[in-house]
C-alpha positions in Angstrom: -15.7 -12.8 9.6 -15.2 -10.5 6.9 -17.3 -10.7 4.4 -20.5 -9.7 4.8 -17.9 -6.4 5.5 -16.3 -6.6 2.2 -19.8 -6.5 0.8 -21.5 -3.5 2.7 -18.1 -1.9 2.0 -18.9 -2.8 -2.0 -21.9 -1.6 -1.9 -20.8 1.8 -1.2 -17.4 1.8 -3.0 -17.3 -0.4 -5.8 -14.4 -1.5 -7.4 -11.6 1.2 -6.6 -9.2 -0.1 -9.1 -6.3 0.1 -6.3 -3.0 0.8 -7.3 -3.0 4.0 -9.1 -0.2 3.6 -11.4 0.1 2.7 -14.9 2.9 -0.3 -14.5 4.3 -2.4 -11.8 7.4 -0.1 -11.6 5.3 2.8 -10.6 3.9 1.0 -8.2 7.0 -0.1 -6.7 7.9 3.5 -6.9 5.0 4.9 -5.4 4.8 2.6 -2.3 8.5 4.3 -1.5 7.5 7.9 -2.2 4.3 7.6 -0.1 5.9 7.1 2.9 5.1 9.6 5.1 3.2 11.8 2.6 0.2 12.1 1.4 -0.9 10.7 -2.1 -1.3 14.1 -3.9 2.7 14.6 -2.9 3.2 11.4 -4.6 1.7 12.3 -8.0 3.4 15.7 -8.5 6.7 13.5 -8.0 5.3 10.5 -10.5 4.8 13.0 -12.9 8.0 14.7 -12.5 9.9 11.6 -13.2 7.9 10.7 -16.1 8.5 14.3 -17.9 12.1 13.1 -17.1 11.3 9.9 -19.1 12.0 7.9 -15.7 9.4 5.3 -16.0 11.1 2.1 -14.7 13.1 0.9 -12.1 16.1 0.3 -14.6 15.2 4.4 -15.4 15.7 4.9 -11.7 19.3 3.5 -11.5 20.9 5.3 -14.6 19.6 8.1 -12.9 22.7 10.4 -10.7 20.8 10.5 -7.5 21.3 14.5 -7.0 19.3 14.4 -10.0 16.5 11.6 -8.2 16.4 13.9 -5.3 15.7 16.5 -7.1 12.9 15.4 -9.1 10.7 13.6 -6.0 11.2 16.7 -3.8 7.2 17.0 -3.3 7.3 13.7 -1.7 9.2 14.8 1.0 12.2 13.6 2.6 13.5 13.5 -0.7 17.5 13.0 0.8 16.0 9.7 2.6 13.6 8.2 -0.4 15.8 9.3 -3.0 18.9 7.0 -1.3 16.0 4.6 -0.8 14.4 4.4 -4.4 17.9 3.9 -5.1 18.9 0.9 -3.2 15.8 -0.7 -3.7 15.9 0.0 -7.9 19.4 -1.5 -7.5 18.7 -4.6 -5.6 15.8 -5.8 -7.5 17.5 -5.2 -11.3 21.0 -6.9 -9.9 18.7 -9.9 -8.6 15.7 -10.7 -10.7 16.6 -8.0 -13.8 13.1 -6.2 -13.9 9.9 -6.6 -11.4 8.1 -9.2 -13.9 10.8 -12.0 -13.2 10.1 -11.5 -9.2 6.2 -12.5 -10.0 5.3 -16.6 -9.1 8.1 -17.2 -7.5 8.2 -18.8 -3.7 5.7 -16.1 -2.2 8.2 -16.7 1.3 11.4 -16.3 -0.8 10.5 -12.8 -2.5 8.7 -11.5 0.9 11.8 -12.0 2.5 13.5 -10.4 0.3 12.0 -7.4 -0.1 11.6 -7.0 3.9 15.3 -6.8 3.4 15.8 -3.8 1.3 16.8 -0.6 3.0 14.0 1.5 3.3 11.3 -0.9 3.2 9.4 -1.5 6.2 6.1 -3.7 6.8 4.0 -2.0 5.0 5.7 -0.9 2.2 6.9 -4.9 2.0 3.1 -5.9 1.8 2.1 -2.8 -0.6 4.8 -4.1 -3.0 4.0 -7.7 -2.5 0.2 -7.4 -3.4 0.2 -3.9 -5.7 2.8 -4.8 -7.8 3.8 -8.0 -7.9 0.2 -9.7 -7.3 1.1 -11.9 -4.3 -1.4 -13.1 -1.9 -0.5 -10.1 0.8 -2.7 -8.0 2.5 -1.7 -4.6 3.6 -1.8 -3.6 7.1 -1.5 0.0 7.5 -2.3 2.6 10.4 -5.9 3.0 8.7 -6.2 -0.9 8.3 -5.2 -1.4 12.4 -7.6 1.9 13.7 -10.2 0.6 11.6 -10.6 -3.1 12.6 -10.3 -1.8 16.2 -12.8 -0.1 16.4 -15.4 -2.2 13.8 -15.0 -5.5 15.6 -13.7 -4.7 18.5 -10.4 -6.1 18.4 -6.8 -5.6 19.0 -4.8 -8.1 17.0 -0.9 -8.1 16.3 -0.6 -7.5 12.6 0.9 -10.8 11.6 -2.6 -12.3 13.4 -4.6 -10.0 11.2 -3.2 -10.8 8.2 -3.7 -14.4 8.5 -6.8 -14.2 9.4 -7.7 -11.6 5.9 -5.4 -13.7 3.7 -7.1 -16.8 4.6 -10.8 -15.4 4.2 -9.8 -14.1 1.0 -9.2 -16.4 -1.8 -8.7 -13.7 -5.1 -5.7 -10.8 -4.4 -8.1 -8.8 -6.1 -10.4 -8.9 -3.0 -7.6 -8.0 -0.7 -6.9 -5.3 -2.9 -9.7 -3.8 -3.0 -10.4 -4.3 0.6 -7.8 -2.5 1.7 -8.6 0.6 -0.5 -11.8 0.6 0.9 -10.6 1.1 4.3 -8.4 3.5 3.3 -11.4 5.4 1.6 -13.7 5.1 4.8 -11.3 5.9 6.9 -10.8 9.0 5.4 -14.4 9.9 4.8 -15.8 8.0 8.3 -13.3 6.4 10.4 -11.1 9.7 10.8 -8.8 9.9 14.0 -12.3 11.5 15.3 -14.6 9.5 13.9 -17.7 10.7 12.2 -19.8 7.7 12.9 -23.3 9.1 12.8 -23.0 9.5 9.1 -21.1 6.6 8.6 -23.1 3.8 6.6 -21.9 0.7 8.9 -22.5 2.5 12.0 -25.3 -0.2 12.7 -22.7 -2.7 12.9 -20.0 -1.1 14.5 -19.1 -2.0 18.3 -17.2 1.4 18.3 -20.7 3.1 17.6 -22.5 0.6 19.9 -20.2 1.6 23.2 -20.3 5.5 21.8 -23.4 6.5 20.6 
């Protein structure tokens, strides 16, 4: 089903080298401090806490968290993600002692545990799961759901649409890339008002077919 998608997204896109970061902590970091914000909020913090030498999640917990707050304020809701960042920091050192022992383990066993952590919901869960710890976990978002809808036509529970992507997928590097494709055409195309006359899978869309 998804595909010949994947490859008329490709065609446009190309390899989007999805997540930004430079290690798996940042990652882990970033998919808290997005939340709610855009990604340009994300950086300015990013690069605050690495001209505080705060480059890991063991960085995170020496940190006082006045002093976290402080330094991701452009993310927004600093009080909430800086108590969050915190907890989940914590949790994953006391457990595993750094992200690289979480990786190949049961994939069931770590999603559950991260699920878990205060502050992570869904889709933080699956952006940690794929981004930084390479599981086989695709990310359903808000763009991911409005996007599908109105593409094919359908109206799936999340759980339902992830199946169905994980198991057309075989290589996490597809599913990464996938999803930061939508991401990208939903921004440029797919908007909350759609632009679809200058969108390049308009042809195939059934949202453009009932709307032309």
């Amino acid at each position: 089903m998804f595909k010949k998608l994947y490859r008329d997204l490709y065609s446009y896109y190309g390899d989007l080298g999805w997540w930004p970061s430079e290690n798996d902590d940042e990652t882990v970091m970033g998919c808290i401090l997005t939340q709610n914000t855009s990604w340009k909020n994300v950086e300015k913090s990013i690069k605050n806490l690495k001209e505080n030498n705060i480059k890991t999640l063991n960085d995170i917990v020496k940190l006082d968290e006045d002093n976290l707050k402080n330094l991701i304020k452009s993310s927004g809701f600093y009080n909430t993600k800086g108590k969050y960042l915190m907890n989940v920091s914590k949790s994953i050192i006391e457990k595993y002692g750094n992200i690289n022992n979480m990786k190949n383990k049961n994939r069931d066993e770590t999603l559950k545990f991260i699920i878990n952590l205060r502050g992570v919901g869904n889709e933080t869960m699956e952006s940690i799961m794929l981004y930084a710890l390479d599981y086989h976990v695709f990310v359903i978002d808000s763009y991911t759901f409005r996007f599908f809808k109105r593409y094919l036509n359908i109206d799936l529970k999340r759980n339902e649409l992830r199946d169905i992507i994980e198991n057309e997928f075989k290589y996490n590097y597809e599913l990464k890339n996938l999803h930061g494709m939508i991401v990208e055409i939903s921004k440029d195309y797919c908007r909350k008002k759609p632009v679809c006359s200058q969108c390049f899978l308009n042809k195939n869309c059934k949202y453009n077919s009932k709307n032309p």
